[in-house]
C-alpha positions in Angstrom: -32.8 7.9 41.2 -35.4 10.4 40.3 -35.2 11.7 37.1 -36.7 14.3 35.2 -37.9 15.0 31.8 -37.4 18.3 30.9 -39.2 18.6 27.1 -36.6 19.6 24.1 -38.2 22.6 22.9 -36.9 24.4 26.7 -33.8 22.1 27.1 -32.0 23.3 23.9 -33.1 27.2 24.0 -31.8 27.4 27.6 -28.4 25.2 27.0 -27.7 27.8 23.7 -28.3 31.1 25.9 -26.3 29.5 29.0 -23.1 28.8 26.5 -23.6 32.2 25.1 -23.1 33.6 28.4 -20.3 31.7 29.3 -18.4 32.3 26.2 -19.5 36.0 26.0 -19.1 37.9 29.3 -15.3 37.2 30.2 -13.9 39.0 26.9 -15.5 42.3 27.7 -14.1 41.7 31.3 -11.0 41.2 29.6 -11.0 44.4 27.2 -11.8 46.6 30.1 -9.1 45.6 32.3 -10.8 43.9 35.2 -9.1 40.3 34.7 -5.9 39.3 32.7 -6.3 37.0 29.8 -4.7 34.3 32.0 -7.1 34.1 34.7 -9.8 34.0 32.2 -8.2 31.3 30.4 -7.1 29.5 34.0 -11.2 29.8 34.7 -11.9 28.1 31.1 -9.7 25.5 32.3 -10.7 24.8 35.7 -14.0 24.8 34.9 
């Protein structure tokens, strides 16, 4: 297989601000009514 070597210094920024986002966004969806806890949780899950 082909790998590649992606250098630390952009690896680790880029993994913190990509769990961020995924931890972030769905409570404000949440607050302001678009989703119900439940899905959000069910999309935690699934994913």
């Amino acid at each position: 297989m082909y790998e590649v070597n992606i250098p630390k210094f952009i690896k680790v920024p880029v993994s913190v601000i990509s769990l961020l986002f995924i931890f972030t966004i769905p409570y404000p969806r949440v607050y302001m009514g678009a989703y119900w806890f439940t899905d959000v949780a069910a999309g935690f899950c699934w994913s």
